[in-house]
LOFIDREN-137795 format. One record per residue (C-alpha): residue in one letter; x, y, z. Coordinates in steps of 0.2 Angstrom, whole numbers, plus 5000, padded with zeros to 4 digits. Layout:
// LOFIDREN-137795
AXYZ;...
END
This chain:
// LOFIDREN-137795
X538756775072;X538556635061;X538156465068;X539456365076;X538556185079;X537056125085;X536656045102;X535855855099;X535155745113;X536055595120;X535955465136;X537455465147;X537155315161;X535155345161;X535555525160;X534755635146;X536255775143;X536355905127;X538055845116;X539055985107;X539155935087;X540456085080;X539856135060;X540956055048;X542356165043;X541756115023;X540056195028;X540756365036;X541256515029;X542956545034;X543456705024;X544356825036;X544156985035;X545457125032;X546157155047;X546256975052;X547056935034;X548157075039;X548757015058;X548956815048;X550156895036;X551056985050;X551156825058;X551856725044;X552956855041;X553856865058;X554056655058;X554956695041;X555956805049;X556456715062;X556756545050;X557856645040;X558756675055;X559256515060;X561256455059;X561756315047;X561856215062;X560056255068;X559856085076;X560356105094;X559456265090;X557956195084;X557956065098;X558056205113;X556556275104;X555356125103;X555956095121;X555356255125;X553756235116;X553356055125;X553856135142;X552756265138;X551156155131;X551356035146;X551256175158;X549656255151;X548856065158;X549656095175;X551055995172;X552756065173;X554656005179;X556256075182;X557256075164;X558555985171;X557555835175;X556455855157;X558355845147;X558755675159;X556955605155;X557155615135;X558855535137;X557955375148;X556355355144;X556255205153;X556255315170;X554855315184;X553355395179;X553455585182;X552955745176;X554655765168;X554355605159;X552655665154;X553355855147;X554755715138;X553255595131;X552655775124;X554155815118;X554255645107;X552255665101;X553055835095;X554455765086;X553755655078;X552455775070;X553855905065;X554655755057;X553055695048;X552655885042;X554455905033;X553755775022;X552255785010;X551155635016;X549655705019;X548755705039;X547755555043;X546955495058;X548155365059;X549655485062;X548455575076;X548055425086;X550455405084;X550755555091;X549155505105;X550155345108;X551855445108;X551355565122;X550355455134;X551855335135;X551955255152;X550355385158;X549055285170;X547755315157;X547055155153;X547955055136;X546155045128;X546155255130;X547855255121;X548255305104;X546355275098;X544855395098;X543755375111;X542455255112;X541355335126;X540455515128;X541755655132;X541355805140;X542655955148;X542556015166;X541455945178;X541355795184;X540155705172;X539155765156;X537855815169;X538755965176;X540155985163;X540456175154;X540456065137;X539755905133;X540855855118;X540155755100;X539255605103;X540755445097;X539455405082;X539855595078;X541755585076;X542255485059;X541255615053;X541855765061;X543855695060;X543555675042;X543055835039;X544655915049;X545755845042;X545155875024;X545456055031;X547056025037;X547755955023;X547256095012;X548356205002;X547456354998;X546956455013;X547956565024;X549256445033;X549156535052;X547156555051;X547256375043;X548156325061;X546856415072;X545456355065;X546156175065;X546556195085;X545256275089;X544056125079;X545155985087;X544656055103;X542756045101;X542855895093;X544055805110;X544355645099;X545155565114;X544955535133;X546355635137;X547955725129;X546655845118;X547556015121;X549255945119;X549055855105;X548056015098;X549456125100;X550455965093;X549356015076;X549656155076;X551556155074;X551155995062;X550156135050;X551356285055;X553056175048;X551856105033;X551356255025;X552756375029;X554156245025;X554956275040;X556356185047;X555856195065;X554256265071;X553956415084;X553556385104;X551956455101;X551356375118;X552656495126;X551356645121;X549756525125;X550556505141;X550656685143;X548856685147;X548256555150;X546456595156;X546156705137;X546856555127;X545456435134;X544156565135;X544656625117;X544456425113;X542456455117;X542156585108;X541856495089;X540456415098;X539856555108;X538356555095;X537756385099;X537856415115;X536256355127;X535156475135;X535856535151;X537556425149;X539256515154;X540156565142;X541756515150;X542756685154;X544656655157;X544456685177;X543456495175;X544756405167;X544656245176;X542756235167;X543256245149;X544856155149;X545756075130;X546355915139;X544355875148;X543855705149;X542955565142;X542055455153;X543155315163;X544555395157;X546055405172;X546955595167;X548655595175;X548655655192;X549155865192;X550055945202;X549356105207;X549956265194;X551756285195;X552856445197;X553756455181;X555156555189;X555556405203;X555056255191;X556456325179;X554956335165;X555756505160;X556956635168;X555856735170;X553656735169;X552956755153;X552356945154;X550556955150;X549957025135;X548857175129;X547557115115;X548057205101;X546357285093;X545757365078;X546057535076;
END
């Protein structure tokens, strides 16, 4: 398996630790094979279905199914409301601070990347660190952790870099490794779902900010999703994602699983909580989670997402 980065030496408060540097996506080789060429174009194919689909007036349409998506993103992070009390947050965002208003902050980071993505301006950093700033709205995380990149050492599960699953990119690291995202993301000639994953899944390694990763990953990914496919509205993807939670974060590991240290877990889906997309930069206050929800009584869906078979190679 080709290399996926490189580990590289750094001091964390006295402490020697082993950082994560992903590969740039301009150095990889990035041609899928057939069958994964063939499940990308089944993919796009059913999202063009389902766009073609849409009523005239898609709008309260399209606005049930973003919902559905940031309800669905949020609760991947342990984060989850009634619906009810999500619709009442969006409409007064000047409410107490809740989880409803966090899953509505989502909802507007979301928004505004759909909105930038019907355009043709190309991604910047500057547009990441909006929809950052947009989604941690009225969230205890500190104001000098919002809408900027991180300025400290980052790391996911644990409690410190010392014990963490992943010790992410040095900061000196991330101008870099941003740069090289998003000259990846704002590419036009490479298959437009694989183009998605490998942007998320780069994002996540990367953890350009103290907190909010995952969500604002999934955010990319309906960013590149309504880009390239000239959608009007983009799939829930996160409904699938939070499906199966525990396979979407250990699937997350595995472009790395290369690099990975002598003896180090690899991070299977029964050990979520040690590789997780949101993690932690140092000093960093997260929101404070609930424990998981029950989607049934939390009014996340009707009924829980079934789980789902991987579908293999014949």
């Amino acid at each position: 398996m080709e290399e996926a980065g490189r580990h590289q030496p750094a001091v964390w408060n006295g402490r020697r630790i082993q950082a994560f540097v992903p590969t740039l996506l301009s150095e990889r080789d990035l041609t899928l094979s057939a069958y994964a060429a063939n499940r990308c174009g089944a993919a796009e194919a059913s999202v063009a279905t389902g766009a073609a689909a849409l009523p005239g007036d898609y709008a309260p349409l399209a606005r049930l199914l973003l919902r559905a998506e940031g309800i669905a993103s949020s609760y991947v992070e342990g984060v989850s409301a009634p619906v009810l009390d999500v619709v009442l947050a969006e409409q007064d965002r000047s409410g107490p601070h809740s989880p409803a208003a966090w899953v509505a902050a989502n909802l507007q980071a979301m928004t505004d990347a759909v909105t930038h993505a019907i355009g043709t301006d190309p991604l910047t950093v500057g547009d990441l660190c909006a929809w950052h700033t947009a989604l941690m709205t009225g969230s205890p995380t500190p104001a000098e952790h919002v809408g900027h990149v991180r300025t400290e050492q980052g790391w996911i599960g644990g409690t410190s870099p010392i014990d963490a699953h992943l010790v992410t990119a040095p900061v000196a690291e991330l101008d870099t490794l941003l740069a090289d995202l998003l000259d990846f993301t704002n590419r036009t000639d490479v298959d437009a779902v694989a183009q998605a994953a490998v942007a998320h899944a780069q994002f996540e390694v990367i953890h350009p900010f103290a907190d909010g990763n995952g969500r604002i990953g999934r955010v990319l990914i309906l960013w590149l999703l309504t880009r390239r496919l000239q959608l009007r509205t983009p799939p829930p993807v996160s409904v699938l994602l939070a499906a199966d939670v525990g396979g979407y974060t250990s699937g997350l590991g595995r472009p790395r699983a290369a690099a990975a240290a002598p003896g180090a877990d690899r991070g299977r889906g029964r050990r979520r909580a040690r590789h997780h997309p949101e993690g932690r930069a140092g000093g960093a206050v997260s929101p404070r989670r609930r424990r998981r929800p029950h989607p049934v009584r939390d009014g996340v869906t009707k009924r829980p997402w079934p789980a789902r078979r991987p579908l293999r190679q014949r």
